[in-house]
TORLUMLO-326757 format. One record per residue: residue number from 1; chain; x, y, z of N, C-alpha, C in turn. Coordinates in steps of 0.001 Angstrom, whole numbers, plus 500000, padded with zeros to 6 digits. Last residue first. Layout:
<koldos>
KOLDO  tido  kemar   neast  nnorth     nup  caeast  canorth    caup   ceast  cnorth     cup
KOLDO   NUM      A       X       Y       Z       X        Y       Z       X       Y       Z
...
</koldos>
This chain:
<koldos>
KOLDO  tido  kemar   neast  nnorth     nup  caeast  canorth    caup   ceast  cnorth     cup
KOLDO    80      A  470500  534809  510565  470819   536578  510856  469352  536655  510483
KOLDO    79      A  470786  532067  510169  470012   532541  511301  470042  534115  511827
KOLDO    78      A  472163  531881  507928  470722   531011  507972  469877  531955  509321
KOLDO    77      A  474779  532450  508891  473929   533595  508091  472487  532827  508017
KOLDO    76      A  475319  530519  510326  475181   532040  511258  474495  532503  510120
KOLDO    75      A  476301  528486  508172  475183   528208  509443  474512  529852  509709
KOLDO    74      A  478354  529616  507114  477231   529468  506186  475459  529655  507276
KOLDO    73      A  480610  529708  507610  479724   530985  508539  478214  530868  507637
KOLDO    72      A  482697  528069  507046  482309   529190  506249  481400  530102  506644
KOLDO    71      A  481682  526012  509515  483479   526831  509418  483235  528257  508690
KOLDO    70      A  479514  525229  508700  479726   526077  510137  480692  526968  509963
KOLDO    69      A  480084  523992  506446  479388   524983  506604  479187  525788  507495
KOLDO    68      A  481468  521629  507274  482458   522864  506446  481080  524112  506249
KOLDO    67      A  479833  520551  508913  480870   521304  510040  481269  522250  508461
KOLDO    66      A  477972  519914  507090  477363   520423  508441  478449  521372  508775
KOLDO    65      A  479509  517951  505434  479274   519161  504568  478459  520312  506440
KOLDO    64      A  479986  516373  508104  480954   516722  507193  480604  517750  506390
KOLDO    63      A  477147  515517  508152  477871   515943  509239  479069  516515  508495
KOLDO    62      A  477064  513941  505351  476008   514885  505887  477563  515679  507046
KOLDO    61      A  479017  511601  505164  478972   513274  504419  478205  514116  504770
KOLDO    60      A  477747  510431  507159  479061   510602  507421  479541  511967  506387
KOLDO    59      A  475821  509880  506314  475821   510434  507688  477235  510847  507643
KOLDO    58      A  476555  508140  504316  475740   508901  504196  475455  510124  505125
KOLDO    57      A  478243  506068  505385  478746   506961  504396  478082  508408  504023
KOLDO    56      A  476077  504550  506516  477306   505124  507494  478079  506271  506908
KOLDO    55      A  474524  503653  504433  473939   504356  505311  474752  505432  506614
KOLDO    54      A  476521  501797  503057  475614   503040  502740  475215  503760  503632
KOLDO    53      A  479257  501214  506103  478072   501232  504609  477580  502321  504316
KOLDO    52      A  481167  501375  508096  480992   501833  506855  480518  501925  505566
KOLDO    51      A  480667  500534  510710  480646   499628  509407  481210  500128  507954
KOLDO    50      A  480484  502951  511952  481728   502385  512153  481788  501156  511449
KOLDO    49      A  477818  504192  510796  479337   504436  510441  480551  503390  510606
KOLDO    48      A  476306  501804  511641  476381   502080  510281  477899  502764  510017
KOLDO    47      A  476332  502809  514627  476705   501344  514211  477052  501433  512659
KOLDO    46      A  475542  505509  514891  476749   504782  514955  477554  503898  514541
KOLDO    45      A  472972  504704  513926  473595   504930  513075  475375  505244  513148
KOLDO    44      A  472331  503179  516045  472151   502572  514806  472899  503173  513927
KOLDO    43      A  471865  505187  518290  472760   503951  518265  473045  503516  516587
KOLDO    42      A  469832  506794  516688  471737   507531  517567  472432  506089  517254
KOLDO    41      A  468166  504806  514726  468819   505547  515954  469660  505767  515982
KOLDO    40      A  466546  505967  511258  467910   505378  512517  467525  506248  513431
KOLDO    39      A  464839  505078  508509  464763   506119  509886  465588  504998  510904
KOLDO    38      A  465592  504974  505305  464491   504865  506005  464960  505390  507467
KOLDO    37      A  466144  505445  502595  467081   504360  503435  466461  504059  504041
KOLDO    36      A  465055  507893  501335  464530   506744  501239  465468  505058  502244
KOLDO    35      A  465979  509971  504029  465606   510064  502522  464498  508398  502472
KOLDO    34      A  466696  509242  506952  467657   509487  506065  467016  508974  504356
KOLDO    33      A  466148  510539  509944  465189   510100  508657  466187  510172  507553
KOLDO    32      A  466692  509595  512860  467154   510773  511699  466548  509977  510620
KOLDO    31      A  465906  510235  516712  465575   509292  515668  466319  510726  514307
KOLDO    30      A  467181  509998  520075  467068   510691  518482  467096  509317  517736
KOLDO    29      A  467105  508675  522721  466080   508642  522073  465972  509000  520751
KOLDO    28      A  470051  509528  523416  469622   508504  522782  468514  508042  522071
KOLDO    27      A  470834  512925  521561  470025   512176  522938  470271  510739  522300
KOLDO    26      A  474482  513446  520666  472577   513163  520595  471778  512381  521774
KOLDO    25      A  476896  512931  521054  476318   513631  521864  474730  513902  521926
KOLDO    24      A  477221  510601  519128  477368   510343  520556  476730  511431  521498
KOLDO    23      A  477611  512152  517095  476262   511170  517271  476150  511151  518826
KOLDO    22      A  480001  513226  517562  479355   513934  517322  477566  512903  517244
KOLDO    21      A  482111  510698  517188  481825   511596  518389  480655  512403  518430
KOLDO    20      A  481428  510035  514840  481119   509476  515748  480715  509982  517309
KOLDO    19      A  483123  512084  513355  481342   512050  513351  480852  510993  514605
KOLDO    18      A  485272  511295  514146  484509   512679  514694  483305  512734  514540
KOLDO    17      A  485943  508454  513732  485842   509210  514799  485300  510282  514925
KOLDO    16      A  485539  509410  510818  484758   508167  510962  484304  508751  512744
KOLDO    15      A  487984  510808  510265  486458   511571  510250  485433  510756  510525
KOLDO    14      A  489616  508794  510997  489510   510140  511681  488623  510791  511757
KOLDO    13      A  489732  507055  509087  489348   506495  510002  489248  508169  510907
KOLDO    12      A  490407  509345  506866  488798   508265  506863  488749  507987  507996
KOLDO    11      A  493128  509123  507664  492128   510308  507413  490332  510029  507441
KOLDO    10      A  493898  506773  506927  494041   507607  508353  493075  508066  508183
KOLDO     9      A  493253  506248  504168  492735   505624  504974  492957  505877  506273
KOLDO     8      A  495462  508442  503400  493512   508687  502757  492611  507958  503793
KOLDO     7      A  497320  507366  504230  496853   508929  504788  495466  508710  503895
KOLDO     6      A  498014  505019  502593  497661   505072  503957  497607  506316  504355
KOLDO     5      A  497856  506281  500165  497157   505074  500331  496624  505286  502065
KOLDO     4      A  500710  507499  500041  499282   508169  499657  497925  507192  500315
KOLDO     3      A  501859  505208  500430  501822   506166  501560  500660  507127  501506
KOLDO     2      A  500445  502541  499242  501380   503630  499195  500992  504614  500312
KOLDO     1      A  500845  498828  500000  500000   500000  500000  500895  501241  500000
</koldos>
């Protein structure tokens, strides 16, 4: 495997962790409706990420486009 190789797959496992982290702070009771996939728990969809399926991948870009929109101040202007 190339070095390129293994920093793409760091990096994955990293944002895998942060979103994770970031479920984690949801109530447990949260439910998320994800389109046609159909409707997770906190737990569940934990579980999905740290699998890394469809459904883990999915959450996993959500939260991800979430924070680069926070960063850009995208969020704050929704709410001026």
């Amino acid at each position: 495997m190339s070095d390129y190789e293994n920093k793409k797959i760091s990096a994955d496992e990293e944002i895998r962790k942060l979103v994770i982290a970031r479920l984690k702070l949801l109530s447990s009771d949260t439910m998320k409706s994800i389109g046609s996939m159909g409707t997770f728990s906190r737990d569940e969809l934990i579980e999905r990420v740290e699998k890394g399926d469809e459904v883990g991948e999915t959450i996993k870009n959500i939260e991800m486009e979430w924070l680069r929109a926070q960063k850009e101040g995208v969020v704050e202007k929704l709410y001026e």
